[in-house]
Structures are given as C-alpha cells and as structure tokens.
MARBA-3410 file (N, C-alpha, C, O; in Angstrom, 1 decimal):
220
70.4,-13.7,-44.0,70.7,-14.8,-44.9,70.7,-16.1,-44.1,71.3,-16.2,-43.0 ~ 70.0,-16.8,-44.6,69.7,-18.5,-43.9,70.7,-19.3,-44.8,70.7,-20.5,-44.7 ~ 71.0,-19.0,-45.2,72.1,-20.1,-46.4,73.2,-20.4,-45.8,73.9,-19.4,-45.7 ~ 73.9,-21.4,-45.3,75.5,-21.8,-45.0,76.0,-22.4,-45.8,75.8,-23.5,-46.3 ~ 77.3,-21.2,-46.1,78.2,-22.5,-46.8,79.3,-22.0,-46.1,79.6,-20.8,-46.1
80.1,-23.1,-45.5,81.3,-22.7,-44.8,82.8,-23.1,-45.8,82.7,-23.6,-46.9 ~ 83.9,-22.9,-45.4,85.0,-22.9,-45.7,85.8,-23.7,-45.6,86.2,-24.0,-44.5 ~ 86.5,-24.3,-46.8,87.5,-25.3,-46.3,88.8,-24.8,-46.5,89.8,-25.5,-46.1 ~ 89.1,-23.7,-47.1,90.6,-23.0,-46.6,90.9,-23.3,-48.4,90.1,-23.7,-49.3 ~ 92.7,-22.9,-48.5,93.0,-23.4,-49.7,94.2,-23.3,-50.0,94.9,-22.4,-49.3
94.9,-24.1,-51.1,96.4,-24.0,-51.0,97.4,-23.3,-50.5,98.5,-23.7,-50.2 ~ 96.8,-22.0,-50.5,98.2,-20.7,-49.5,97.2,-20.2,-48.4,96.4,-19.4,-48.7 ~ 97.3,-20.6,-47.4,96.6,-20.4,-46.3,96.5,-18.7,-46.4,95.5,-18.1,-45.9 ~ 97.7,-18.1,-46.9,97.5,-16.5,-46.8,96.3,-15.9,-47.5,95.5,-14.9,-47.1 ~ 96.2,-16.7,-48.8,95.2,-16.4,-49.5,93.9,-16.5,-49.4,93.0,-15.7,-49.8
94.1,-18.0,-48.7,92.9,-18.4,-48.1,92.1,-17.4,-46.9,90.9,-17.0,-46.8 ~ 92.6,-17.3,-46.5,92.3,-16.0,-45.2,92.0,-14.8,-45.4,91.1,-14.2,-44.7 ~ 92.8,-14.2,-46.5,92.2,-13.0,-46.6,91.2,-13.2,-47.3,90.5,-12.3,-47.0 ~ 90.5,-13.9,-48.3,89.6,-14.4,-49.0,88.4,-14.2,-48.3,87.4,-13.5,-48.6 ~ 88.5,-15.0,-47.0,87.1,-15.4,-46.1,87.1,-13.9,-45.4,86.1,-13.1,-45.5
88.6,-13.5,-44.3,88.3,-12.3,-44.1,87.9,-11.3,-44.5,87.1,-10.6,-43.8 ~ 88.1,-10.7,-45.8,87.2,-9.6,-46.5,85.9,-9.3,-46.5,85.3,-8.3,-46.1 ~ 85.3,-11.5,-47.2,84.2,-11.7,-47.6,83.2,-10.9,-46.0,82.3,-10.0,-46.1 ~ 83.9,-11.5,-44.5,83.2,-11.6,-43.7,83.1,-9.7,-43.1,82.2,-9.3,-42.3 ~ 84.3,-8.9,-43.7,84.2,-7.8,-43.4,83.7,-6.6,-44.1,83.8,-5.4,-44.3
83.1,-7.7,-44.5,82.1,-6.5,-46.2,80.9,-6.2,-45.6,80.2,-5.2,-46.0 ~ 80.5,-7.1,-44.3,79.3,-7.2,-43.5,78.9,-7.0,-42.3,79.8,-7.7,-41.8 ~ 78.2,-6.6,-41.4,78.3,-7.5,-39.9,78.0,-8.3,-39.9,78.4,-8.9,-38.9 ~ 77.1,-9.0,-40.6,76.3,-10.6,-40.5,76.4,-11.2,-41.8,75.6,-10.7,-42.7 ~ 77.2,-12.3,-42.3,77.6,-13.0,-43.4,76.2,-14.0,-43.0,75.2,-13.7,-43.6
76.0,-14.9,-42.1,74.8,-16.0,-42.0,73.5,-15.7,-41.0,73.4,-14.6,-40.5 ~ 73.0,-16.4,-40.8,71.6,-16.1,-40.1,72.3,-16.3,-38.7,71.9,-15.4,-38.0 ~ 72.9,-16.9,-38.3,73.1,-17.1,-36.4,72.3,-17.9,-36.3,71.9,-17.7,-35.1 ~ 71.6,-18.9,-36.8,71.0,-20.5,-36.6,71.6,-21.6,-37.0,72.3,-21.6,-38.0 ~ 71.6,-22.6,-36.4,72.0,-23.9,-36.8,71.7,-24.8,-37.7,70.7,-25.5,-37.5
72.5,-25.1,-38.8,72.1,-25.8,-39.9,71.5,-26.9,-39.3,71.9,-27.6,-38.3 ~ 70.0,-26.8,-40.3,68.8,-27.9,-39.6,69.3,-29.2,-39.7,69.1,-29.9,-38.8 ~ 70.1,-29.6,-40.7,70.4,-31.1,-41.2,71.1,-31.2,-40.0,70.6,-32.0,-39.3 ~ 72.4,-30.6,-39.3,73.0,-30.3,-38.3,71.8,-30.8,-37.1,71.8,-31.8,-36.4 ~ 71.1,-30.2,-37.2,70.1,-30.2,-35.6,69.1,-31.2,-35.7,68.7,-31.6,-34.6
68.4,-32.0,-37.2,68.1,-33.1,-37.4,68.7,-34.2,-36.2,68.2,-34.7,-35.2 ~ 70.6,-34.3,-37.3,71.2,-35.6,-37.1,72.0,-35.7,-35.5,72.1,-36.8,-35.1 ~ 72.2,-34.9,-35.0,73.2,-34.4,-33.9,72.1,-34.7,-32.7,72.4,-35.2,-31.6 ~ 70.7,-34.1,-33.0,70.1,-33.7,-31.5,70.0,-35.2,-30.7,70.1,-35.3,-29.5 ~ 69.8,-36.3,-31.4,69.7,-37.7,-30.4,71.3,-38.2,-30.2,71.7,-39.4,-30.0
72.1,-37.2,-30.3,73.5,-37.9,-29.7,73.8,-37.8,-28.5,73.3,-36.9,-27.9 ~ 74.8,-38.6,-27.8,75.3,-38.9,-26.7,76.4,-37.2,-26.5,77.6,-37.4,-26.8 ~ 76.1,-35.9,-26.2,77.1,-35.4,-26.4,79.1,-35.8,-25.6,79.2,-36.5,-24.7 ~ 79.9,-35.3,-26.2,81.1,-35.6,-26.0,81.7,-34.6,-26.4,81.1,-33.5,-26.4 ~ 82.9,-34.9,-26.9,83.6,-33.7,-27.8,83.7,-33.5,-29.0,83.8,-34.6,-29.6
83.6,-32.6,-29.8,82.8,-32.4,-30.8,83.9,-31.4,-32.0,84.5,-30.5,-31.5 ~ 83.9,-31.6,-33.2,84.6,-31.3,-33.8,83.9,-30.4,-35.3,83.5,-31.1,-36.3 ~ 83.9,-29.0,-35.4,83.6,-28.3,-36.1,84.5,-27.6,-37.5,85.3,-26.7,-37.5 ~ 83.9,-28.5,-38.5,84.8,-27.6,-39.4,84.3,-26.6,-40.4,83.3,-26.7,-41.1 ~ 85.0,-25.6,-40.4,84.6,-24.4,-41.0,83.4,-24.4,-40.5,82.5,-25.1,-40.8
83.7,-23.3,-39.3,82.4,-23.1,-38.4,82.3,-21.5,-38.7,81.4,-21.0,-38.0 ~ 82.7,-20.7,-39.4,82.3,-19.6,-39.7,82.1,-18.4,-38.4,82.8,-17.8,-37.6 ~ 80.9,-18.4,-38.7,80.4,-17.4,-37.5,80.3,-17.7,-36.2,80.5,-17.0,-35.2 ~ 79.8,-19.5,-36.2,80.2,-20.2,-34.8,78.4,-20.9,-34.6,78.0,-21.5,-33.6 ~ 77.4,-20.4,-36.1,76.0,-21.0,-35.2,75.9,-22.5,-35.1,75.3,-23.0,-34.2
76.6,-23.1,-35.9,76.6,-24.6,-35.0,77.4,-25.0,-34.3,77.1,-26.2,-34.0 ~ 78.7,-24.4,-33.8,79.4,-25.1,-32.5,78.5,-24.1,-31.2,78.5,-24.5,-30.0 ~ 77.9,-23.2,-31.4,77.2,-22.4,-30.3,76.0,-23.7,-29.7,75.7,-24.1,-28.6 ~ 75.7,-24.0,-31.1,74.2,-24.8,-31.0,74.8,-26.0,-30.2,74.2,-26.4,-29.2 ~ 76.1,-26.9,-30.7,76.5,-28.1,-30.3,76.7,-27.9,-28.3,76.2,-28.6,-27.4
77.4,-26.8,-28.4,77.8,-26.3,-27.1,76.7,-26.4,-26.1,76.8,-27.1,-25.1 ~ 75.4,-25.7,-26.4,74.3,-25.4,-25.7,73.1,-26.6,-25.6,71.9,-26.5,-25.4 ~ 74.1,-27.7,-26.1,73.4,-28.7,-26.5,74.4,-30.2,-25.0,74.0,-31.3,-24.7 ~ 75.4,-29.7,-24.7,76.0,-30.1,-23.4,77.5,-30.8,-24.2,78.2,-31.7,-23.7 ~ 77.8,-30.3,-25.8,79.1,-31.1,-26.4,80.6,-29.9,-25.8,80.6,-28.8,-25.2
81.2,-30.5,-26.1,82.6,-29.9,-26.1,83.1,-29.4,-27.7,83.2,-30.1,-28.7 ~ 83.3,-28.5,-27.6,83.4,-28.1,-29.1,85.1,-27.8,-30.0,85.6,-26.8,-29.6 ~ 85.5,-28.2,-30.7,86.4,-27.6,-31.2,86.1,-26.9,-32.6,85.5,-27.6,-33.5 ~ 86.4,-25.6,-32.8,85.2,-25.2,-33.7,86.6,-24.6,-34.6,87.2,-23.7,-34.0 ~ 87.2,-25.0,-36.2,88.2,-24.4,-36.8,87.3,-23.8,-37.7,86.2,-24.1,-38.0
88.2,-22.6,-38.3,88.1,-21.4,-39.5,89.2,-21.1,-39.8,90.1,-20.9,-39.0 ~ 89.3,-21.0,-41.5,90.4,-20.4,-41.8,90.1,-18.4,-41.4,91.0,-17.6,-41.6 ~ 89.1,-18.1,-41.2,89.1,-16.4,-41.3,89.7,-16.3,-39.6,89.8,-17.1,-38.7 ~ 89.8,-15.2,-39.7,90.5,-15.1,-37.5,88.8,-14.0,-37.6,88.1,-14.1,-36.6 ~ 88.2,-13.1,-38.7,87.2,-12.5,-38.6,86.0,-13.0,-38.2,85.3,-12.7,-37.2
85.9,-14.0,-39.1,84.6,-14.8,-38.5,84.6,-15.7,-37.0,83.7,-16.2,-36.3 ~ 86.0,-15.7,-36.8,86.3,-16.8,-35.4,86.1,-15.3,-34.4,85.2,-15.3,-33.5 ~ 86.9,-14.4,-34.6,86.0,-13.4,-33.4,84.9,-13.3,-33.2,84.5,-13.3,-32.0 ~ 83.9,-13.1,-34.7,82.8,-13.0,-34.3,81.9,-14.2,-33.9,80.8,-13.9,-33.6 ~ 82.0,-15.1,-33.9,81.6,-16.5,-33.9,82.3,-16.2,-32.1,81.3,-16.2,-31.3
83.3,-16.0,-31.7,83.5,-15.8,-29.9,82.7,-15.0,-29.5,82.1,-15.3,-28.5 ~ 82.5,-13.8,-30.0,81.7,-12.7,-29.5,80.3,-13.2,-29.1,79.7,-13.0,-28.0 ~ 79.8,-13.9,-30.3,78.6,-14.6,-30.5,77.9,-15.7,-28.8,76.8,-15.7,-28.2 ~ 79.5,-16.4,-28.7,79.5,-17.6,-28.0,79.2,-17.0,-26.6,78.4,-17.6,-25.9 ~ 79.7,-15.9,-26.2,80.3,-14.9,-25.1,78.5,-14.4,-24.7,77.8,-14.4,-23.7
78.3,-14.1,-25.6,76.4,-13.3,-25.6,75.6,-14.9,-25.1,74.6,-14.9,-24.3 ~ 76.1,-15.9,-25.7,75.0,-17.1,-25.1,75.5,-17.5,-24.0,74.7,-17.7,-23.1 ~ 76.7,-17.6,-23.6,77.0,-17.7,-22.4,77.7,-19.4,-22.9,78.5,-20.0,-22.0 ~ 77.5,-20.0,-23.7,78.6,-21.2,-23.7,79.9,-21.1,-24.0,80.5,-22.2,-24.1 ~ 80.7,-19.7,-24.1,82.6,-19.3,-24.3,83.1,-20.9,-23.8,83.6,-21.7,-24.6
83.1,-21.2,-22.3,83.5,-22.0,-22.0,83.7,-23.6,-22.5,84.5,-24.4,-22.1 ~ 82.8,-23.6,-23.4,83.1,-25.5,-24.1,83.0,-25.3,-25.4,82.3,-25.9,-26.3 ~ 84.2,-23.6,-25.7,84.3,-23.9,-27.3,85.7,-23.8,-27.3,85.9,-23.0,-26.4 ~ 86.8,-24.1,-27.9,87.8,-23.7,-28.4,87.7,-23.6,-30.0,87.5,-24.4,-30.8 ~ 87.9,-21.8,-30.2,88.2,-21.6,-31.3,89.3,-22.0,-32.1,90.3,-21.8,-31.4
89.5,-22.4,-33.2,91.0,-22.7,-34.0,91.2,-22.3,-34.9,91.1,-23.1,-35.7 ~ 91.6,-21.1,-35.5,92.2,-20.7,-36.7,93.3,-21.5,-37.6,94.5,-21.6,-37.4 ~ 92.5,-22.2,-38.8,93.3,-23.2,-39.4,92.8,-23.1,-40.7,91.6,-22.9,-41.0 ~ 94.2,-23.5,-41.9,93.5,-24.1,-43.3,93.4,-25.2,-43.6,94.5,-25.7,-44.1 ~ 92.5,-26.1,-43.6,92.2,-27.5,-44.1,93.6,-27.9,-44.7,94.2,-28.9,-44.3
94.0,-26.5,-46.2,94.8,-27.5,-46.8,96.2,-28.1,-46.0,97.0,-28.9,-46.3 ~ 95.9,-27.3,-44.9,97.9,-27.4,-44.0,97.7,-28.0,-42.6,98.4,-28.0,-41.6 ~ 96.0,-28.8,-42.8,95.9,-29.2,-41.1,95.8,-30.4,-41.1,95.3,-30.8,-42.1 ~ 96.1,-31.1,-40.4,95.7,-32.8,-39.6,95.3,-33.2,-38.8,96.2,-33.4,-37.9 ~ 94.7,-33.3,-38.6,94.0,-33.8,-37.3,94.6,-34.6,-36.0,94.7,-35.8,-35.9
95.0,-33.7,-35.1,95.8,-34.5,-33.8,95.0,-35.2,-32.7,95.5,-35.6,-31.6 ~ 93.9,-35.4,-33.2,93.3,-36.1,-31.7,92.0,-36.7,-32.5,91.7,-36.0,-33.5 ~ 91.2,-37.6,-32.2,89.6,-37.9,-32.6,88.6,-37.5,-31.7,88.9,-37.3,-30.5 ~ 87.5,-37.3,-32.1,86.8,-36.6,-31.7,84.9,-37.6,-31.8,84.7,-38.3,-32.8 ~ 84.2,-37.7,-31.0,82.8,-38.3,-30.3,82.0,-38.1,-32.0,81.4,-39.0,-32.6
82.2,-36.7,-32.5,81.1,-36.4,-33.1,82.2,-34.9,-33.9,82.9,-34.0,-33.5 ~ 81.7,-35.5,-35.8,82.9,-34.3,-36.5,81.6,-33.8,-37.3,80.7,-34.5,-37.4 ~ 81.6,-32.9,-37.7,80.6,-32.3,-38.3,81.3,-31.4,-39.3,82.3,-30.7,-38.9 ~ 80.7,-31.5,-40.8,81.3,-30.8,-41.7,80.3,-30.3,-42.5,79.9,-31.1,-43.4 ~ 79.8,-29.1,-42.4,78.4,-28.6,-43.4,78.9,-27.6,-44.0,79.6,-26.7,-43.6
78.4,-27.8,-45.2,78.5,-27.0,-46.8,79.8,-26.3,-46.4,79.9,-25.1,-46.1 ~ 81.2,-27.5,-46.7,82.6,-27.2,-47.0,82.7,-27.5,-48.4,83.0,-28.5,-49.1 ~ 82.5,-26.1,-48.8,82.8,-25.9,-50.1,83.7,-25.0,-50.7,83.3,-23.9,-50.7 ~ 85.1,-25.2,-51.3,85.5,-24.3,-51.3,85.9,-24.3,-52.8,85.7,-25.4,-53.4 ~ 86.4,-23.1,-53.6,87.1,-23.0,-55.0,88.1,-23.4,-54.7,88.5,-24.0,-55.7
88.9,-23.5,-53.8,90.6,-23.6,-53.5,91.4,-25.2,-53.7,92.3,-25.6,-54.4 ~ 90.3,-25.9,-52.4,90.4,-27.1,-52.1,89.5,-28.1,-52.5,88.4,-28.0,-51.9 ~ 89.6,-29.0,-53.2,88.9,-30.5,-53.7,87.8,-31.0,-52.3,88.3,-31.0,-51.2 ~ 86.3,-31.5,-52.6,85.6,-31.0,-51.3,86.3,-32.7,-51.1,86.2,-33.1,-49.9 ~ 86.9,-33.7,-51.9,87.4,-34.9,-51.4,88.4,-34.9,-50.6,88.6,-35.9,-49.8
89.2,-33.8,-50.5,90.5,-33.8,-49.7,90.2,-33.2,-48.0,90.8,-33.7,-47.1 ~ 89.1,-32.2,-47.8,88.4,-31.2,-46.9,87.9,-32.4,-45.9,88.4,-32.7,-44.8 ~ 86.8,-33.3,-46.6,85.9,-34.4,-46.1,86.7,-35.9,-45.6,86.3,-36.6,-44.6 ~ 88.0,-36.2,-46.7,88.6,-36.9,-45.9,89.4,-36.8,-44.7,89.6,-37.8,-44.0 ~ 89.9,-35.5,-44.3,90.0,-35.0,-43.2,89.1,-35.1,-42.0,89.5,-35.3,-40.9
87.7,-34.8,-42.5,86.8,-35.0,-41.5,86.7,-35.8,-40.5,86.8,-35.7,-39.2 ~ 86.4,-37.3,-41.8,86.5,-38.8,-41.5,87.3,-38.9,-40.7,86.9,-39.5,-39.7 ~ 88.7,-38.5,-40.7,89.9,-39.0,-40.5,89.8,-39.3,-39.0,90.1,-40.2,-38.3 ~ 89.1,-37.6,-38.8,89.0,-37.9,-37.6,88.3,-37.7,-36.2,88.6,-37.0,-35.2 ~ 87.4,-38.8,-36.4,86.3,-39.5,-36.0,86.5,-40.6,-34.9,86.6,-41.6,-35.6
86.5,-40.9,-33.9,87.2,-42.0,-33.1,85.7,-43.6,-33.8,84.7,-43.7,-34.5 ~ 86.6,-44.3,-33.1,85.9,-45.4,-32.7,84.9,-45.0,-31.9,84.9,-44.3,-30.9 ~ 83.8,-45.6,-32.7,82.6,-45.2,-31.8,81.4,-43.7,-32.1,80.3,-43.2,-31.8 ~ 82.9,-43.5,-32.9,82.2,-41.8,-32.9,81.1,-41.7,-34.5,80.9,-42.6,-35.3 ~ 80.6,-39.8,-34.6,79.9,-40.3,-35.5,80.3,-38.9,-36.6,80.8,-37.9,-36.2
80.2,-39.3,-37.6,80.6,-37.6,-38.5,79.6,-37.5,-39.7,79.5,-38.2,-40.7 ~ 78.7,-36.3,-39.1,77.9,-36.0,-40.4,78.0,-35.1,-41.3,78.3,-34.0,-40.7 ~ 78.0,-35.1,-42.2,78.1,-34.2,-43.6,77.6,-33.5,-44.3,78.0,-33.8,-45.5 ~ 76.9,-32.5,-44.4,76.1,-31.6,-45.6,76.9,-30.9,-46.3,77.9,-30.3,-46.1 ~ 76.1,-31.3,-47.6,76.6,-30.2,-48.3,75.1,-29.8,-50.0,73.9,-30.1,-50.4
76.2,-28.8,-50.5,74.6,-28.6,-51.7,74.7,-29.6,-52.5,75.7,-30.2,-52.5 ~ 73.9,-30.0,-53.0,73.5,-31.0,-53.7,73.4,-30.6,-55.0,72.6,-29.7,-55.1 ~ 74.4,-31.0,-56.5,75.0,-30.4,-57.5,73.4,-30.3,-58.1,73.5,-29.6,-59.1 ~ 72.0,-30.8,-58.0,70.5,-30.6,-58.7,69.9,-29.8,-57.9,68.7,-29.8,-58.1 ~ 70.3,-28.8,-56.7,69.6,-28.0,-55.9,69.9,-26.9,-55.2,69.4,-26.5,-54.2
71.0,-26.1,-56.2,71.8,-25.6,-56.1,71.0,-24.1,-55.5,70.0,-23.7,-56.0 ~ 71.6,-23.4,-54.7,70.6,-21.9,-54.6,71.0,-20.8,-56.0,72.0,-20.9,-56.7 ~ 69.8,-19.9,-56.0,69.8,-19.3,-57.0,71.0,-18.0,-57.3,71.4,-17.5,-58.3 ~ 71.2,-17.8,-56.1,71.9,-17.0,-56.1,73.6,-16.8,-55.9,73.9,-17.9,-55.5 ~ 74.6,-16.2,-55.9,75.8,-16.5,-56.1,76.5,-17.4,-57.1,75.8,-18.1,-57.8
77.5,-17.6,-57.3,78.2,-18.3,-58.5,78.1,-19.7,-57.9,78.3,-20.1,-56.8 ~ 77.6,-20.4,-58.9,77.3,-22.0,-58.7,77.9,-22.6,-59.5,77.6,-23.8,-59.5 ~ 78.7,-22.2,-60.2,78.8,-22.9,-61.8,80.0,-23.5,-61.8,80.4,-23.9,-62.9 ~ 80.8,-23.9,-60.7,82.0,-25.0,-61.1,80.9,-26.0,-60.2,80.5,-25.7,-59.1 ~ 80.7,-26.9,-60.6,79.8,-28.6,-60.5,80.7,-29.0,-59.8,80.3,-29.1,-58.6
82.3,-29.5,-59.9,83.1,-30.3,-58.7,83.2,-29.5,-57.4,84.2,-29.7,-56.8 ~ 82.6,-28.7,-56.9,82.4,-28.2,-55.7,81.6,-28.4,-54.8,81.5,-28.1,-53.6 ~ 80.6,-29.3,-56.0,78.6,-29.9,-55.3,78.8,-31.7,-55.3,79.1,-32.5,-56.3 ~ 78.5,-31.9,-54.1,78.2,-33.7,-54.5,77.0,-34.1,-53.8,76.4,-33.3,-53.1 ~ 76.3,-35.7,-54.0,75.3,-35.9,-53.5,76.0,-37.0,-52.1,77.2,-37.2,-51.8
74.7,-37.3,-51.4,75.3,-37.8,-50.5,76.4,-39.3,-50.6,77.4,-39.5,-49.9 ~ 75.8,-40.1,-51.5,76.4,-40.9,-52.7,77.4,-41.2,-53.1,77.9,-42.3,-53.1 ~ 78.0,-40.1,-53.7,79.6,-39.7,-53.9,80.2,-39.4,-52.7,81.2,-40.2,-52.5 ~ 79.9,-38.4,-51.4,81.1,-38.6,-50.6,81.1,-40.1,-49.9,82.3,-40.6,-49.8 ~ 80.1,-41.1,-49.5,80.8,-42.1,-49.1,80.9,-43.5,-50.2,80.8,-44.7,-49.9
81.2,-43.0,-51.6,82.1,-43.6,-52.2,83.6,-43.1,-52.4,84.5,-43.9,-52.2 ~ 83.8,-42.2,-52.6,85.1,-41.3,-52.4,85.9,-41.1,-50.7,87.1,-41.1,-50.4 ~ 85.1,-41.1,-50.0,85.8,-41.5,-48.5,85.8,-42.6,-48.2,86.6,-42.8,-47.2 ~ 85.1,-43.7,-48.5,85.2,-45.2,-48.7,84.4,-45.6,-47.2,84.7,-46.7,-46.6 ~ 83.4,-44.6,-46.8,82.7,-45.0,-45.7,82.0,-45.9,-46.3,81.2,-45.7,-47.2
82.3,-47.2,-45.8,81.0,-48.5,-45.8,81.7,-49.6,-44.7,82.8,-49.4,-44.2 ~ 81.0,-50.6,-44.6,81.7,-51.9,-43.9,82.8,-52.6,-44.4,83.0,-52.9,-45.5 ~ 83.7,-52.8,-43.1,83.3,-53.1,-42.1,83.6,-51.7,-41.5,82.7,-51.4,-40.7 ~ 84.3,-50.9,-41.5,85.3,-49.7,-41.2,83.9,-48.5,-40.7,84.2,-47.8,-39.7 ~ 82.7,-48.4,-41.3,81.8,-48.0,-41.3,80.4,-48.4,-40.9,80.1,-49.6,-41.0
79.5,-47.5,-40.5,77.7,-48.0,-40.4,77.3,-47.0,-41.3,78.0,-46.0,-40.9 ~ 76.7,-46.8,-42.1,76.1,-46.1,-42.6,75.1,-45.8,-42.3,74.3,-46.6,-42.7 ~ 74.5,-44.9,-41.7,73.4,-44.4,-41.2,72.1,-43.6,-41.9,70.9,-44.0,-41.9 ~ 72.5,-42.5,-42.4,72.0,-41.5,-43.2,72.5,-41.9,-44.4,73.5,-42.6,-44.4 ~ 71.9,-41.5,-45.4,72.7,-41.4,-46.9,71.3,-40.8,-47.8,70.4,-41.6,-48.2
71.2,-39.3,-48.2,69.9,-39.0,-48.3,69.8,-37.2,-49.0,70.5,-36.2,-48.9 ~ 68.4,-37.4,-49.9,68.9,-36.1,-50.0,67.6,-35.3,-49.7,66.5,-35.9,-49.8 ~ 67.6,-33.9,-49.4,66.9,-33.3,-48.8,66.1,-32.1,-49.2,67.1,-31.3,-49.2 ~ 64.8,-31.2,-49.5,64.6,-30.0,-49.9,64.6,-29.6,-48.8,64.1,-30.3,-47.9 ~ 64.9,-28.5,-48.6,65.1,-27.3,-47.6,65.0,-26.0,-48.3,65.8,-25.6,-49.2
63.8,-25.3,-47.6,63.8,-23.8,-47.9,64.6,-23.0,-47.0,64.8,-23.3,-45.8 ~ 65.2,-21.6,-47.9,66.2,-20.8,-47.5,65.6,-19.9,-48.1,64.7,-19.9,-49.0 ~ 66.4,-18.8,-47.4,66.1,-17.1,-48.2,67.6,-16.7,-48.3,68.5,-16.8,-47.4 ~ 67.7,-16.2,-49.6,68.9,-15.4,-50.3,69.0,-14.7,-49.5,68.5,-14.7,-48.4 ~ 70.3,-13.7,-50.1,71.2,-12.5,-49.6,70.3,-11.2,-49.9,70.6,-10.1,-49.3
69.2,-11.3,-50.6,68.2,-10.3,-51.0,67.0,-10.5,-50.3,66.4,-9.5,-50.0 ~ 66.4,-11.5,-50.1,65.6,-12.6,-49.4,64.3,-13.0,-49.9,63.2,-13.1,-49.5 ~ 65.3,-13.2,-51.2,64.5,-14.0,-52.1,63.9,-15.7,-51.3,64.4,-16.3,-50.3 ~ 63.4,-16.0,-51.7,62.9,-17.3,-51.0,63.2,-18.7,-52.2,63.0,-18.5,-53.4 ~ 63.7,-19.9,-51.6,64.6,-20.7,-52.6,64.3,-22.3,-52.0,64.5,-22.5,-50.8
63.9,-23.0,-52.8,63.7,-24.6,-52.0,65.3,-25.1,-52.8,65.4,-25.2,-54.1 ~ 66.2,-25.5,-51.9,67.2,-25.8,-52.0,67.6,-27.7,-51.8,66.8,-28.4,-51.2 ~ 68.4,-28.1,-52.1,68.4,-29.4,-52.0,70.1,-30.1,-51.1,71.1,-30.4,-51.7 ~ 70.0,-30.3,-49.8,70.8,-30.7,-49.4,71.1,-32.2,-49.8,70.3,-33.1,-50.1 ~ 73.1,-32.4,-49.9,72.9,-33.5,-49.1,73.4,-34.0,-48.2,74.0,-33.2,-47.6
73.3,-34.9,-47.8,73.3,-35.6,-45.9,73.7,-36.7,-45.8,73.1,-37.6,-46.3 ~ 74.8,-36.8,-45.1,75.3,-37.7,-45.0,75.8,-38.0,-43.2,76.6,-37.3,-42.6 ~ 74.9,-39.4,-42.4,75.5,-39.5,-41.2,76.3,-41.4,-41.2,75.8,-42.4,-41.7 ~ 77.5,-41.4,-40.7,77.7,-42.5,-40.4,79.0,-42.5,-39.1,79.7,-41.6,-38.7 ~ 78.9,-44.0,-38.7,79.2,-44.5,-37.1,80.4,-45.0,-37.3,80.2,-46.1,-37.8
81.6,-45.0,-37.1,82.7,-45.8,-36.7,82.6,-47.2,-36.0,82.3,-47.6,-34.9 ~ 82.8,-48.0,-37.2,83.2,-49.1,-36.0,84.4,-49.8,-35.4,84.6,-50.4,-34.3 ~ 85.3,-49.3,-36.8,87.1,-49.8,-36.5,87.5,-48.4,-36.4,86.9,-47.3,-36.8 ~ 88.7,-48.7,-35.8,90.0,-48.2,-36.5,90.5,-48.3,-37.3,90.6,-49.3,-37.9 ~ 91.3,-46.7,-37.9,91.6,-46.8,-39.3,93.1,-47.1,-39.0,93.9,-47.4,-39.9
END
C-alpha cells in the first residue's frame, strides 16, 4: 500500500492507542516504507536542522528526513507502529538522529520548536484535523518551516471509509483556520495536487492531495 494517512490520536489516549495498535497488528506492513512525495517535493531544498514528525506511523518520512542530514523527532500515538518504524530506522542505519515519541495529540504540547514540523495526512475520527494542525504550527520556531498534507475532501481514495467530509480539507482552509498569513507568516505553497496511489488490494487511484508549505517570520 502507497497510501499514508497517519494519526492524530484522540480524546482517551487509551483508546486512541489501541485503535492504531490493532489496526497496525492486523499486518506486517500497514504503508509502503516510502516517503510521502509532497513530503520529499517540499523538504528536499531545506536547510536540514531539527525536525519534527507528527504521526509518523511506521517512520518512512522521519527515516527519509534523517537520511536526508535532519534531526528528527518522530511522535505516534501506536508504541506498534513506533517499534516498527525503529526497527525500520535500525536496518537504514539512521537509529541515531531519530527520537521516537509515543504521544496523543489530544494530551500533547509542544515543549520546544523545531527548524522544520511536518504533518501528512493527520487525519483522524477522534480529533478535529483544526486542533492536530494547530499544534503543528505551534510549533515551528522563527525562521522555521511547517508543511502540511493532507486528502483533499474532491480526491478522496476509493477505498476505505471516506464519508465523514470534516476529516478532508483543501489547502485553503487549513491556512484560514490556523491563521497562517502576514505578518506572523510567508506563505509559500498553497496548492492542490493529483497523485497516483495503489489501494490495499492494488487497485490503482489518482488521488488529490492538499499541500500546504509556509515560513515563520515572528513569534507567536
């Protein structure tokens, strides 16, 4: 499966956990072990620094960030997918510039800023993707940059339950809803994307991302 959508946790962290853990122990391989392209698009001309991963799942884009020369802090609400996402790290040989973090969005805050926050397809049933994303933002330093994917509520894949709409936004809505613009912001990216994927069966699907990159210029 080439499709990511990762996790943003949800009101009872217990719940939330066993939710993702099952999901990921139903399988050996929940995602492809590649790096979300919009991810490897927006990231590859950056300055690496330290780097902040939310719902990183299995680990292919803090692997990819890592082997790319960032420092990674890579959270999941599953401890399943964060093993295997280490195991993963351990075979490439970048273990060393990742810290794994077992956490639920709904119960976390961000104690430090970070060069570069990255948040792709944080979608969850549990948690509002407005509450997951302003987290993101949050925290982002001066200077730094946080990009965003997610499905795009007109490009939805064919497969799996799609059907609650407030779980999909365009790029559009998150930086009216996180209130990225000037002066506080650059807007960089703001855009939406087809990208082909193959299902859980491998069916083949032109899907529609959206994307969102922008730059800090203040402090919040």
């Amino acid at each position: 499966m080439t499709e990511h959508q990762h996790h943003a946790g949800g009101s009872d962290e217990g719940t939330a956990a066993q939710l993702w853990d099952e999901r990921y122990a139903s399988r050996p391989k929940v995602w492809s072990g590649l790096p979300n392209p919009q991810l490897v698009a927006e990231a590859s001309g950056l300055t690496p620094g330290h780097a902040l991963d939310l719902g990183c799942g299995e680990g292919a884009d803090a692997i990819w960030l890592a082997s790319q020369g960032w420092s990674v802090t890579a959270l999941d609400v599953s401890a399943v997918a964060l093993e295997r996402a280490a195991a993963h790290a351990s075979e490439t040989g970048v273990s060393e510039n990742i810290e794994w973090v077992q956490q639920d969005l709904a119960a976390w805050v961000p104690e430090r800023q970070y060069d570069l926050v990255s948040a792709q397809f944080l979608h969850s049933t549990l948690l509002p993707w407005q509450q997951a994303l302003s987290l993101a933002a949050a925290a982002v330093r001066t200077g730094g940059t946080l990009i965003i994917v997610g499905h795009h509520p007109e490009g939805l894949p064919t497969w799996g339950n799609h059907h609650s709409a407030e779980k999909y936004f365009t790029a559009e809505e998150v930086a009216r809803e996180l209130g990225i613009e000037a002066p506080e912001w650059q807007l960089d990216v703001l855009d939406s994307r087809l990208r082909s994927a193959t299902g859980p069966d491998g069916e083949p699907a032109e899907l529609t991302d959206a994307v969102l990159r922008a730059t800090r210029l203040a402090a919040h």
